[in-house]
C-alpha positions as CSV (number, residue, x, y, z in Angstrom):
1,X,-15.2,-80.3,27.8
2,X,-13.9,-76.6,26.9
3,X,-13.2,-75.9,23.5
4,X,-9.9,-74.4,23.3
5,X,-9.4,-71.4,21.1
6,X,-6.4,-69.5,21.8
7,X,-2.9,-70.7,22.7
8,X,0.2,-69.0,23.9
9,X,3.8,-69.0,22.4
10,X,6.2,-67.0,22.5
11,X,6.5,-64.0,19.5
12,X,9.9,-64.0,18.5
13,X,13.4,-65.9,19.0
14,X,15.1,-65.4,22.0
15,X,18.6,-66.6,23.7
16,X,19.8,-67.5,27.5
17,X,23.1,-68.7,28.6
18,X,24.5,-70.3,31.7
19,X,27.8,-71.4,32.8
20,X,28.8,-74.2,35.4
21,X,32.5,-75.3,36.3
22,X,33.8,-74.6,32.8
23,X,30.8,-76.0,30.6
24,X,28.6,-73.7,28.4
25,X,25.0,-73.9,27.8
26,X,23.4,-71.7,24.6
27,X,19.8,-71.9,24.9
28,X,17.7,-70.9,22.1
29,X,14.0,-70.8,21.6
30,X,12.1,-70.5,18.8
31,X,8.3,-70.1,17.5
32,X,7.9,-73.0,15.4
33,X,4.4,-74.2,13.4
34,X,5.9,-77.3,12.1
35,X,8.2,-80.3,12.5
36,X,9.8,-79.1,9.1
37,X,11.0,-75.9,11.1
38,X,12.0,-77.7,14.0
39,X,14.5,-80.1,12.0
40,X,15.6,-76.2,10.2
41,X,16.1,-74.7,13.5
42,X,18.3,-78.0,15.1
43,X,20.7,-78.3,11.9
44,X,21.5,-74.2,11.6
45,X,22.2,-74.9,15.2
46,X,24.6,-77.3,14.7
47,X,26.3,-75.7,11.7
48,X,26.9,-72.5,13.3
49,X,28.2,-74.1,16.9
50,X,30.2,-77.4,15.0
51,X,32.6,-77.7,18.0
52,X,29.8,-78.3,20.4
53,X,29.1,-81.3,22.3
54,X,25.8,-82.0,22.7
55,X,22.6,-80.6,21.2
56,X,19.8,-81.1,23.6
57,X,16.2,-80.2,22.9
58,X,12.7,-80.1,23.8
59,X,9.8,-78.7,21.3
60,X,5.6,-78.9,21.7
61,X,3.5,-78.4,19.3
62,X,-0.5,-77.9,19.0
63,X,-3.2,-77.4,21.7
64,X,-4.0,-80.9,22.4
65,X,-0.9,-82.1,23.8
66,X,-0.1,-84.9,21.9
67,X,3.0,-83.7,20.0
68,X,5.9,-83.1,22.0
69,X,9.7,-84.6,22.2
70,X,12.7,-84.2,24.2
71,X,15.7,-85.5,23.1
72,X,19.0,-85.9,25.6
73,X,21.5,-85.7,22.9
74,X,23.9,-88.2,24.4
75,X,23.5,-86.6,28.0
76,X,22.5,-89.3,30.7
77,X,18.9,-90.2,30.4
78,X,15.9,-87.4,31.7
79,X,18.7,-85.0,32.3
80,X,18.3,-82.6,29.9
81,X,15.2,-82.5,27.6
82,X,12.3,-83.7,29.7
83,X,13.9,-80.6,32.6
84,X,13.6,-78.4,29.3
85,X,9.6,-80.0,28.5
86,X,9.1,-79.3,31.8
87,X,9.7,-75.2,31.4
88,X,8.0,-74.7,28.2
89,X,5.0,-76.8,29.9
90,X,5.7,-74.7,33.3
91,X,5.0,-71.6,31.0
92,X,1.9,-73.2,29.9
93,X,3.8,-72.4,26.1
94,X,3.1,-74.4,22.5
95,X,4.5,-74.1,18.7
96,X,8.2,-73.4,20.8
97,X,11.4,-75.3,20.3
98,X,14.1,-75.0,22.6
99,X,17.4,-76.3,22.0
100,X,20.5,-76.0,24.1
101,X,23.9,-76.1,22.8
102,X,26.4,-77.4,25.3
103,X,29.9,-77.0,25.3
104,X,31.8,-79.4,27.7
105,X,34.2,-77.7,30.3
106,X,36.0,-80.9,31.8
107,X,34.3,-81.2,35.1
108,X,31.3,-83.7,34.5
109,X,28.6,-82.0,36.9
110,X,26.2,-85.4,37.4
111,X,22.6,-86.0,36.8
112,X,21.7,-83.2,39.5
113,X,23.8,-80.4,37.9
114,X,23.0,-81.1,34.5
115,X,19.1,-80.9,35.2
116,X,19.5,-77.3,36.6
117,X,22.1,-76.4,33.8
118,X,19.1,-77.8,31.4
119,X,16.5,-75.9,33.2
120,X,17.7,-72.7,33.8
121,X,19.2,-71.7,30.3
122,X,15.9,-73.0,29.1
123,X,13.9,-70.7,31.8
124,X,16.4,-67.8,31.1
125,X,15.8,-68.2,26.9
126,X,11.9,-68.6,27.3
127,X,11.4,-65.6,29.7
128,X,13.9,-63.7,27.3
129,X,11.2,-64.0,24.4
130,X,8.2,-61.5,24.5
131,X,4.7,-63.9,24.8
132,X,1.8,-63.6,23.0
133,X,-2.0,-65.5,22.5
134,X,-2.8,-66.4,18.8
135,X,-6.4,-67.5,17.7
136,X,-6.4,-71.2,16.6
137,X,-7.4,-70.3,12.7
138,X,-8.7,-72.7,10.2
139,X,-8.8,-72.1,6.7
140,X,-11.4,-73.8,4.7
141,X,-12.5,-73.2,0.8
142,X,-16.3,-74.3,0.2
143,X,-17.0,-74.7,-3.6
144,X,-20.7,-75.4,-4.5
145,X,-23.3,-74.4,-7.3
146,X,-25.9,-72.0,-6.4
147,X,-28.8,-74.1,-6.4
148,X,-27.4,-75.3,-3.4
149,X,-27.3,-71.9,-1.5
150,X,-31.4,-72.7,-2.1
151,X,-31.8,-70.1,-5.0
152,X,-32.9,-70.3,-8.2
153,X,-32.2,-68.1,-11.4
């Protein structure tokens, strides 16, 4: 097994928007390091967009694939944040949160519609952000005595 050393995210935050018989989807992504940031990043979201509907998102963290979620946000089950999973995986992208503020425009456009609503503004938000590779970086402080270096004074 390969050890993995790098990882790609995306450098900065970035937006995408998409319209579909009257409803409006905001997508924003974010580079995130922690859950801390992600729960930041989702409540801004909803105080600056209050009249919204839904708040849908989708969020990886860390190289070994274990930390993930994607939350529907009321919308009918797998229809919006596994389809939003699915592009930041697509892009082969971790430490991002994407989160896609929905407005409702009347016309309820099904399972099929809302999964490419979902995936596009998520595609258009993600492609939006300039990508870069960071080195996985460890930080470690050693204290010892110097007769353990071997040397004697």
């Amino acid at each position: 097994m390969e050890e993995v050393t790098k990882y790609r995210t995306i450098a900065k935050a970035s937006t995408g928007d998409f319209r579909d018989r009257g409803s409006k989807f905001l997508g924003y992504a974010y580079p995130v390091n922690t859950t801390v940031d992600i729960k930041e990043k989702i409540l801004a979201l909803k105080k600056e967009h209050p009249k919204a509907v839904h708040y849908c998102y989708a969020w990886r963290l860390g190289t070994d694939d274990n930390q993930f979620r994607a939350n529907d946000d009321g919308e009918p089950a797998g229809s919006a944040g596994k389809p939003m999973l699915g592009q930041i995986d697509s892009m082969g992208l971790t430490n991002v949160l994407v989160v896609v503020v929905r407005y409702f425009g009347g016309t309820l456009l099904g399972v099929p519609g809302l999964i490419n609503a979902y995936k596009t503004v998520t595609a258009e938000a993600l492609e939006a952000a300039p990508k870069e590779v960071k080195w996985i970086e460890d930080l470690y402080y050693i204290n010892f005595d110097y007769p353990a270096m071997g040397y004697t004074c």
